[in-house]
C-alpha positions as CSV (number, residue, x, y, z in Angstrom):
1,X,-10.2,-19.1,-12.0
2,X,-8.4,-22.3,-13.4
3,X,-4.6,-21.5,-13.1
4,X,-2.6,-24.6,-13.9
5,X,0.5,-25.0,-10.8
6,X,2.3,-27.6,-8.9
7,X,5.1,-26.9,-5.9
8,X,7.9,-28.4,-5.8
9,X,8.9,-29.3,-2.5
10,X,11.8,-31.8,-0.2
11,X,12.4,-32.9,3.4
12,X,15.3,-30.8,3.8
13,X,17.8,-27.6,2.3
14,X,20.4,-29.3,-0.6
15,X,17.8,-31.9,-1.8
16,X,18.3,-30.4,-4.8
17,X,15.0,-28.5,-5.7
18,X,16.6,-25.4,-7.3
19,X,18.2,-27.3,-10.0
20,X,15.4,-29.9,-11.0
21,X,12.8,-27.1,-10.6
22,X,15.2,-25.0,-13.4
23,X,15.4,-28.0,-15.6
24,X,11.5,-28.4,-15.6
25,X,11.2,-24.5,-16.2
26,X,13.3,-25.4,-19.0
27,X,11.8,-28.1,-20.0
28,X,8.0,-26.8,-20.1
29,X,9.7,-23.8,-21.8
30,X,10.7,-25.8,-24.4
31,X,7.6,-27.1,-25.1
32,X,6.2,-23.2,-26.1
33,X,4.0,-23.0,-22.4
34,X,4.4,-19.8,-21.7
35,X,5.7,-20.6,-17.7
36,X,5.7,-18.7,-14.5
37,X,7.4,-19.2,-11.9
38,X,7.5,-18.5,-8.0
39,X,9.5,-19.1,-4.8
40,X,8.5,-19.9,-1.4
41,X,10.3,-17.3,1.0
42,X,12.2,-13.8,0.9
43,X,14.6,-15.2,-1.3
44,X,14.8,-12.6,-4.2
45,X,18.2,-13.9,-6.3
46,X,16.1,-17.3,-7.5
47,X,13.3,-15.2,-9.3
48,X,15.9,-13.4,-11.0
49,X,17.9,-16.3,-12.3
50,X,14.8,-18.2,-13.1
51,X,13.8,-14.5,-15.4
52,X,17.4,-13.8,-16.8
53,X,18.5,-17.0,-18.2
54,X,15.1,-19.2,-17.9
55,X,13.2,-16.4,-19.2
56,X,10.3,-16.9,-16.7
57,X,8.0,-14.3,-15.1
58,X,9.2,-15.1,-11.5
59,X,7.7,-13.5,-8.4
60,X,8.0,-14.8,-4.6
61,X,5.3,-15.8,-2.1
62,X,5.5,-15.7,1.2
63,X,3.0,-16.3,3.6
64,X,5.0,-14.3,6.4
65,X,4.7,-11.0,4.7
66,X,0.8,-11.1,3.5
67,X,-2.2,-12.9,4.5
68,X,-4.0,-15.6,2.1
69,X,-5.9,-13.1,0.4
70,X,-3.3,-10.9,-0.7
71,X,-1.4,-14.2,-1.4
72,X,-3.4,-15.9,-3.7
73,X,-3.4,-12.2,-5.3
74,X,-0.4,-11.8,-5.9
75,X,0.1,-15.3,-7.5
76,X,-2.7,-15.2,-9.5
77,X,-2.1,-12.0,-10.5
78,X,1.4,-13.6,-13.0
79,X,-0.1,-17.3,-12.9
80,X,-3.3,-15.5,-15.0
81,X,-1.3,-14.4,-18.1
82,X,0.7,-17.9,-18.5
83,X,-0.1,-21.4,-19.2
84,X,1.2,-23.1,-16.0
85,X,3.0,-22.6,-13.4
86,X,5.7,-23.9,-11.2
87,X,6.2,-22.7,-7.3
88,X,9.6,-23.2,-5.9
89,X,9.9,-24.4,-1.9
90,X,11.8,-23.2,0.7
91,X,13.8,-25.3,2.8
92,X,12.1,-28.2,4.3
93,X,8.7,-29.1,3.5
94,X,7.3,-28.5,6.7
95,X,9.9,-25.5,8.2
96,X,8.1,-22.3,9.3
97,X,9.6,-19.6,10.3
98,X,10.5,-20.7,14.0
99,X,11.3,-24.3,14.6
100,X,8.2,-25.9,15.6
101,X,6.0,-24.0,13.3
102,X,4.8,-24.3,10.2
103,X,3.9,-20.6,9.6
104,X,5.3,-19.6,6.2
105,X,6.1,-22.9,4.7
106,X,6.1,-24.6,1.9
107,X,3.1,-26.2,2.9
108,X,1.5,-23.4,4.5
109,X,2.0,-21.7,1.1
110,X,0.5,-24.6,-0.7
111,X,-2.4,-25.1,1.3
112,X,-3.2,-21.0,1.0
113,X,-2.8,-21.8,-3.0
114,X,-4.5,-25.4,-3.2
115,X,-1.5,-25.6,-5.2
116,X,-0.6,-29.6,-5.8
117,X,2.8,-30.6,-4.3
118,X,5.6,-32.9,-5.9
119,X,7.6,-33.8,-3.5
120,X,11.7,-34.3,-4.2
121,X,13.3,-36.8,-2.4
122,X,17.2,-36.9,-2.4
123,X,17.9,-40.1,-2.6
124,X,21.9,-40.8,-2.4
125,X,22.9,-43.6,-0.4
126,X,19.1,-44.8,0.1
127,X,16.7,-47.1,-1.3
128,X,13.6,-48.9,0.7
129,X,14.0,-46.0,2.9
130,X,13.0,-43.4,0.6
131,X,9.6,-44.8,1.3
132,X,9.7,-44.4,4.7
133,X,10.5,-40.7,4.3
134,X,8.1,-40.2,1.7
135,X,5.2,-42.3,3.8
136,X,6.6,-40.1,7.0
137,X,6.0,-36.7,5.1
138,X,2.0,-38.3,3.9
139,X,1.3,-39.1,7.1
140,X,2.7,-35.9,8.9
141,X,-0.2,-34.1,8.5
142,X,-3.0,-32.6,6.2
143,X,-1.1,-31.5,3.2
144,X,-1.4,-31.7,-1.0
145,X,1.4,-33.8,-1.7
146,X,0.0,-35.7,-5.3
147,X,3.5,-37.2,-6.6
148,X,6.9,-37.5,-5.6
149,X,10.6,-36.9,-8.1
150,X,13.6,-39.0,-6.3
151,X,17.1,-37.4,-6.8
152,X,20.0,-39.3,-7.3
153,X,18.5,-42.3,-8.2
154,X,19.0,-44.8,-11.2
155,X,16.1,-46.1,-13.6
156,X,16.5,-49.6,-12.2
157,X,16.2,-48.8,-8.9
158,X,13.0,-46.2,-9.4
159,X,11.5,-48.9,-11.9
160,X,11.8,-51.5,-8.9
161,X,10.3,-48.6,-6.3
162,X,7.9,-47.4,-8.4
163,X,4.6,-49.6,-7.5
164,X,5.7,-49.1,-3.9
165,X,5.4,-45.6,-3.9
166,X,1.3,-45.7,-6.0
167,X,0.4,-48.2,-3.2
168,X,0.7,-45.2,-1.4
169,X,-1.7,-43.5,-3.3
170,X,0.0,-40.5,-5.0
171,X,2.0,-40.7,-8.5
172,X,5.9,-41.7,-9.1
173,X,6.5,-38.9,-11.5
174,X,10.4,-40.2,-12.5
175,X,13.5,-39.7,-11.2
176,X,16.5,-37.7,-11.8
177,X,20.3,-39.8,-12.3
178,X,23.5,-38.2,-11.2
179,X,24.1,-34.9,-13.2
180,X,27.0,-33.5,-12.0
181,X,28.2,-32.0,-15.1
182,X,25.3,-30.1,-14.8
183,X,24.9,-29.2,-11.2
184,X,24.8,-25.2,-10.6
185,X,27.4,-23.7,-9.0
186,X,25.4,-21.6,-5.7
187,X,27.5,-18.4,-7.0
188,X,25.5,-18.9,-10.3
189,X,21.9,-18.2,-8.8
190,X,22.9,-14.5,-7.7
191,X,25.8,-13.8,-10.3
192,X,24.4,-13.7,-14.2
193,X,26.9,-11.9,-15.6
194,X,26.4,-11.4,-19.3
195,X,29.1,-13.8,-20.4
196,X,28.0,-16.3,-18.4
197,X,24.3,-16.2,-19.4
198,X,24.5,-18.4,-22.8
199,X,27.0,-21.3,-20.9
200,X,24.2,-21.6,-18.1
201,X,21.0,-22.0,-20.8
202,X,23.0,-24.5,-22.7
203,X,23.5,-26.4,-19.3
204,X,19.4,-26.2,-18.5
205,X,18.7,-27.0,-22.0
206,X,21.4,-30.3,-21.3
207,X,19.3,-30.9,-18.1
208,X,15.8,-30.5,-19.6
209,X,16.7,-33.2,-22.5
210,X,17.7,-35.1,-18.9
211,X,14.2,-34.5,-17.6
212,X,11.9,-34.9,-20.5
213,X,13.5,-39.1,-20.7
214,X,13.9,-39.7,-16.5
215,X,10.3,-37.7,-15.6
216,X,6.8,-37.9,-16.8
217,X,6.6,-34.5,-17.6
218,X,2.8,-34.9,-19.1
219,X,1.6,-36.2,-15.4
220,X,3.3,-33.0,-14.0
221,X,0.9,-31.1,-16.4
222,X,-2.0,-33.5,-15.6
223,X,-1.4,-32.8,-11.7
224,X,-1.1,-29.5,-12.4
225,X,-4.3,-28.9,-14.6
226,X,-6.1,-30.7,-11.6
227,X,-5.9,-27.6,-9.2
228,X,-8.8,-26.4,-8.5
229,X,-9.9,-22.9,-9.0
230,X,-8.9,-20.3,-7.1
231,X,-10.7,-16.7,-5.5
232,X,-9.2,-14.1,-4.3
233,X,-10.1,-10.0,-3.3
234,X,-7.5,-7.6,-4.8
235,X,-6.3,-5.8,-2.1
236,X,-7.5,-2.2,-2.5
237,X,-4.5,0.6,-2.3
238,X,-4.6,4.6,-2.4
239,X,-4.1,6.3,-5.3
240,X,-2.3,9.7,-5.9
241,X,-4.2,12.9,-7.1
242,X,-1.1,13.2,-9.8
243,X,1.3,10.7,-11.1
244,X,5.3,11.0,-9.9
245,X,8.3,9.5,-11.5
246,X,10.4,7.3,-9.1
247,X,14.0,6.3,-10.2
248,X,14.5,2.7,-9.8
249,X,18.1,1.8,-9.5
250,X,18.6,-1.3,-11.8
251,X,21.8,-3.1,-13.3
252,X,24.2,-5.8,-12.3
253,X,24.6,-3.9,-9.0
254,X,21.2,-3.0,-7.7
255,X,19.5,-6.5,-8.9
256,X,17.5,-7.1,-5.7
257,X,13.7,-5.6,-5.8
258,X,10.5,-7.3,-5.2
259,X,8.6,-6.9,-8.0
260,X,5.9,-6.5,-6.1
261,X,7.1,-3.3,-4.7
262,X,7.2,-1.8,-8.0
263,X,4.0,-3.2,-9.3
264,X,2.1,-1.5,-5.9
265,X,4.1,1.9,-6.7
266,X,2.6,1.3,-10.2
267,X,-0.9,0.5,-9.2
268,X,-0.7,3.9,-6.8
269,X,0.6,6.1,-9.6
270,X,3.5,5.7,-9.8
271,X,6.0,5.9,-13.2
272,X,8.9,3.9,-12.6
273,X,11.9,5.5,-14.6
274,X,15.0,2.6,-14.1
275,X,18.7,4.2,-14.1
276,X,22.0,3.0,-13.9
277,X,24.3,4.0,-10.9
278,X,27.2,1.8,-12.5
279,X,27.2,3.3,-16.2
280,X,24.9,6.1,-16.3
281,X,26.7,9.7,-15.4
282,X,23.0,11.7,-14.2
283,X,20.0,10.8,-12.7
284,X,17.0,11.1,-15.0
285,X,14.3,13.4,-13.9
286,X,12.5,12.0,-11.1
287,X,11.1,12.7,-7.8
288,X,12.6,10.2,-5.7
289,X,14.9,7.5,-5.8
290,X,15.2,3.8,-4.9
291,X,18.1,2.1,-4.6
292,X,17.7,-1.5,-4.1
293,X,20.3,-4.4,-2.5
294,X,22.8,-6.0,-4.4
295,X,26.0,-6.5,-5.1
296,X,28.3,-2.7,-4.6
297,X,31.1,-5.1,-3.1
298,X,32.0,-6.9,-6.5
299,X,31.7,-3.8,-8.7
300,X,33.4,-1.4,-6.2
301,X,35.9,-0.3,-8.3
302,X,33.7,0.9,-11.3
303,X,30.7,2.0,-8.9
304,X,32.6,4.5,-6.7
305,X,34.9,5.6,-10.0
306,X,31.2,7.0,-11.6
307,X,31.6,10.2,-9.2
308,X,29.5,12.0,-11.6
309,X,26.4,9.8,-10.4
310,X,27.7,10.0,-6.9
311,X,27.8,13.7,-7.0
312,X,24.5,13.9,-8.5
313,X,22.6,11.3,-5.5
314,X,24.4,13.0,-3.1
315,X,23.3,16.7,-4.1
316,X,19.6,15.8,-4.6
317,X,19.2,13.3,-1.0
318,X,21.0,16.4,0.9
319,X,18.7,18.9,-1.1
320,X,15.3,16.6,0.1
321,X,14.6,14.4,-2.8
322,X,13.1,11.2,-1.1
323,X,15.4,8.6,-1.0
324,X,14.6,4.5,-0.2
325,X,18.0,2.7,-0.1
326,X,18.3,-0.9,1.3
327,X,20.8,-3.0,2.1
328,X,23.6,-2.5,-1.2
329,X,21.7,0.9,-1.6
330,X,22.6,1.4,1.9
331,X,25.9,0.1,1.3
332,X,26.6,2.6,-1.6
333,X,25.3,5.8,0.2
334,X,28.2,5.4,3.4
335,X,31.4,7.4,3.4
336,X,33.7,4.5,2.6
337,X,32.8,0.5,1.2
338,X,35.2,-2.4,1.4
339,X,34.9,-4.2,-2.1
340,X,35.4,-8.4,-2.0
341,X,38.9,-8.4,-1.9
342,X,39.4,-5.8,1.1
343,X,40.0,-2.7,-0.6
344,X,38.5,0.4,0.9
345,X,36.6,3.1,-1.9
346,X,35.2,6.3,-1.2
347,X,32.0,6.0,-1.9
348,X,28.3,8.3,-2.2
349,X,28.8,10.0,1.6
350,X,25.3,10.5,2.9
351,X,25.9,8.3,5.4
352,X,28.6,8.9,7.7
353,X,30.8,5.7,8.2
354,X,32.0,2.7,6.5
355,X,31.0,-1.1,5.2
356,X,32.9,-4.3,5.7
357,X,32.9,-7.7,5.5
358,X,32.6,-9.2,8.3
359,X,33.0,-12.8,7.3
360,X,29.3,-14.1,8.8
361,X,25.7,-13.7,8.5
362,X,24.7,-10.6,10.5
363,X,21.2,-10.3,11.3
364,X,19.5,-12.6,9.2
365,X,15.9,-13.3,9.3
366,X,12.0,-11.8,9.1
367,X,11.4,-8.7,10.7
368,X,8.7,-6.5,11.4
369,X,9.9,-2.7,11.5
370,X,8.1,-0.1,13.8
371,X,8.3,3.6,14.1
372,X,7.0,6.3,17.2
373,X,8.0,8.9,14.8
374,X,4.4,10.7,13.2
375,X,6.2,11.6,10.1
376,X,7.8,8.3,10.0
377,X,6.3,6.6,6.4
378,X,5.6,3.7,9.3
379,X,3.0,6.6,10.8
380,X,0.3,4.1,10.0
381,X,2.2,1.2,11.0
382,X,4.8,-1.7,10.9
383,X,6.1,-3.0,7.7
384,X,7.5,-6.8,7.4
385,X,10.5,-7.3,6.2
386,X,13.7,-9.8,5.8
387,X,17.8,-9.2,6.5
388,X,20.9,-11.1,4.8
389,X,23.9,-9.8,4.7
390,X,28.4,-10.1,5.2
391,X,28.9,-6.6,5.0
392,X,27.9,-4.8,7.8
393,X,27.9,-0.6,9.0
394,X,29.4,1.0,11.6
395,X,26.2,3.2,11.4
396,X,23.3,1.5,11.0
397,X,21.0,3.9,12.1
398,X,18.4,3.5,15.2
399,X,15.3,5.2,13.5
400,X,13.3,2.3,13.9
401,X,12.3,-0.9,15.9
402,X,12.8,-4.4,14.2
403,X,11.1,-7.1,15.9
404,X,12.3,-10.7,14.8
405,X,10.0,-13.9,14.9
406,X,11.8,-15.3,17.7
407,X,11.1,-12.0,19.7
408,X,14.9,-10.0,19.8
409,X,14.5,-6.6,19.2
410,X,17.0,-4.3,17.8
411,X,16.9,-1.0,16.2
412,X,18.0,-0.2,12.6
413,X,17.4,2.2,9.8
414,X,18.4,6.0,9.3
415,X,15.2,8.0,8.6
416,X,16.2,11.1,8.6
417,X,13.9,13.8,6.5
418,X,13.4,12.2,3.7
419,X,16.1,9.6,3.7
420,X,15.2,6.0,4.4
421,X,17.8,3.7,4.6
422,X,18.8,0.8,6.1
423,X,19.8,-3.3,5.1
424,X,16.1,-4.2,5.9
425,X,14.5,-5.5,2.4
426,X,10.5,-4.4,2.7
427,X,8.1,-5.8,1.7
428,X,5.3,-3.3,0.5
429,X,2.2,-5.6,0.3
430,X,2.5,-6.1,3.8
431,X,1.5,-2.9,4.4
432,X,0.4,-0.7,1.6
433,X,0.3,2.8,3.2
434,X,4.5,2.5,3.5
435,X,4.6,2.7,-0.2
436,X,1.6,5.4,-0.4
437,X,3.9,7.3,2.5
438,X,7.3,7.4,0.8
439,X,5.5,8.5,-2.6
440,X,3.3,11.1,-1.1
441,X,7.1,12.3,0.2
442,X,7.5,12.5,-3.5
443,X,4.6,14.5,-4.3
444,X,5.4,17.0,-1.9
445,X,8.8,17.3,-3.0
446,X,7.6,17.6,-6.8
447,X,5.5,20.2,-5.8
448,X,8.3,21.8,-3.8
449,X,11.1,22.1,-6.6
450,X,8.5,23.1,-9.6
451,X,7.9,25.9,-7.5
452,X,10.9,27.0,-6.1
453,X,12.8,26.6,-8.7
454,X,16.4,24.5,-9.0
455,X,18.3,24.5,-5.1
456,X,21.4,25.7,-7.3
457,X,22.8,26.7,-10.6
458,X,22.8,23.9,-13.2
459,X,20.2,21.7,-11.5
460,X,17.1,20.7,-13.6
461,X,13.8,21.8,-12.4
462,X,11.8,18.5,-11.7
């Protein structure tokens, strides 16, 4: 299958791939391609900026959590139903997850995807020596890097570099002057609040007009119509006997959900049925709930005022409805959570304890989560996964085994009946029979209630 994709890739973190890689999303947008777009890595807050105000389909790949096959499945998959597409990198070109591997890079992704790679080169304060780092990154090893962007530099110095770089043998594709009246603020790519959302389009469309003069944006869509095709096997998943509705929890506070989670719920039967925890007052009629990371800290006030919602998830995960909650679900479901400016709110009270801020990264990284419990929904198992968070539990639970890259173990998680929660994102794909687990808990519990009848007066039979 011909799908149309270049990645976008640097030597280092800061190089400044997330805003050039949004002003050519922009720019190819403008231009009526219909555009996907994709990022290297766990991160889940890029996707979303690059949907919201881009208006992109945006997924992640990461070659920790699936093998090639299911890779180039799950790309192909969104790539398919647009016109190009563009692949974000992840740190440095060559950085794996451990620091002499290349396992889950940006080039190990690219290679997996025989996807074309442009490489950005930040060039502040250099000049002759941006081809030494680009000629250090060709000669590195195998790789698919076809062109090169530099950063930071002016048309008279790119115009004198330019044959320089095509004695190398790859394309000068343009370069990108100082913008600083359009740079993105990092609290931008994980904070779209509605008001904000028109004053950060009119800065990409400012930064696409940039693009489409400094870049050869026609030999980015050459390069990227050169790819070749690409095979993959769709990896086969159970289905359910009977569909079941799963609430999705989904506003400005519960933001953070793999899309590929809910498209493998989907493809096993699922109906996803999205709520509100912030504004709505009752939880639709479903058989479970999922209530993904974000941001409860900024919206503590409003969130732990809605006590008619908070009543209602607390009754049905104490009466047995399956519950998934990570991270800022987690967060939400404790006793007490301390918003961004200290202030302590009483919040959900499954989960007995409270949430701060602790000022640093606690336990961030891949993991790979293992359980000896048979009715664990890890029974058939270890699931991947990723941690990033400030705000950390006095009760984090110790249902589980996580198992970084680096080896450290640590246990996490409160499983507990049919309660799963923990700050571990998952990643379903990386082993399908965790999703098929928590929504055969579903099932049952379906089953259980439409028989049974309400638990108490005034509850809906499901």
């Amino acid at each position: 299958m011909s799908l149309p994709r270049f990645l976008i890739a640097s030597p280092s973190s800061g190089s400044g791939k997330t805003l050039i890689t949004c002003g050519i999303l922009q720019a190819l947008v403008n231009r009526g391609l219909k555009v996907a777009s994709f990022k290297c890595g766990p991160d889940y807050i890029d996707p979303m900026f690059h949907s919201r105000v881009i208006g992109t389909r945006s997924k992640n790949l990461d070659a920790y959590f699936v093998g090639t096959d299911t890779l180039r499945y799950l790309f192909s998959r969104t790539a398919s139903e647009n016109d190009i597409s563009v692949i974000e990198g992840v740190m440095g070109f060559y950085d794996g997850n451990s620091v002499l591997s290349m396992e889950a890079s940006s080039h190990d992704v690219s290679r997996k995807l025989d996807a074309p790679v442009i490489l950005l080169i930040n060039s502040k304060g250099a000049s002759i020596s941006n081809l030494a780092t680009l000629k250090g990154f060709l000669d590195f090893t195998e790789n698919n890097i076809k062109g090169v962007i530099f950063n930071q530099m002016s048309q008279k110095v790119f115009d004198m570099i330019r044959p320089e770089v095509e004695k190398l043998g790859i394309k000068a594709i343009g370069y990108v002057p100082k913008v600083s009246h359009l740079i993105l603020e990092s609290r931008h790519l994980g904070l779209v609040l509605p008001n904000e959302v028109e004053e950060l389009k009119d800065k990409l469309n400012q930064l696409a007009e940039v693009l489409e003069e400094s870049l050869d944006i026609d030999l980015l869509m050459e390069i990227a119509s050169s790819a070749p095709d690409l095979d993959y096997k769709v990896p086969e998943v159970r289905k359910l006997d009977s569909p079941v509705r799963i609430g999705l929890a989904q506003d400005d506070v519960f933001c953070f959900t793999y899309e590929d989670n809910i498209e493998i719920m989907r493809r096993m039967g699922a109906e996803i049925v999205e709520f509100s925890p912030l504004n709505d007052k009752a939880l639709p009629d479903v058989d479970a709930i999922v209530l993904s990371g974000g941001y409860p800290e900024l919206h503590a006030e409003k969130l732990c005022s809605n006590r008619p919602m908070m009543g209602a998830i607390r009754k049905k995960v104490e009466d047995g409805m399956p519950c998934l909650a990570e991270c800022g679900g987690f967060m939400y479901l404790h006793d007490r959570l301390e918003d961004s400016d200290r202030k302590m709110h009483d919040s959900v009270g499954v989960i007995k304890g409270e949430v701060k801020n602790t000022g640093k990264l606690s336990r961030f990284g891949y993991i790979s989560v293992s359980s000896e419990d048979p009715d664990s929904v890890l029974k058939d198992g270890p699931v991947k996964g990723h941690e990033f968070h400030y705000w950390d539990s006095d009760n984090c639970g110790g249902s589980w085994k996580a198992v970084k890259t680096n080896g450290k173990e640590y246990m996490c998680m409160h499983e507990e009946g049919n309660l799963i929660a923990g700050y571990p994102h998952l990643y379903f794909y990386s082993n399908p029979e965790v999703p098929y687990n928590f929504l055969m808990k579903a099932v049952k519990y379906r089953d259980r209630t439409r028989f049974s009848g309400p638990s108490s007066p005034g509850d809906p039979v499901l």
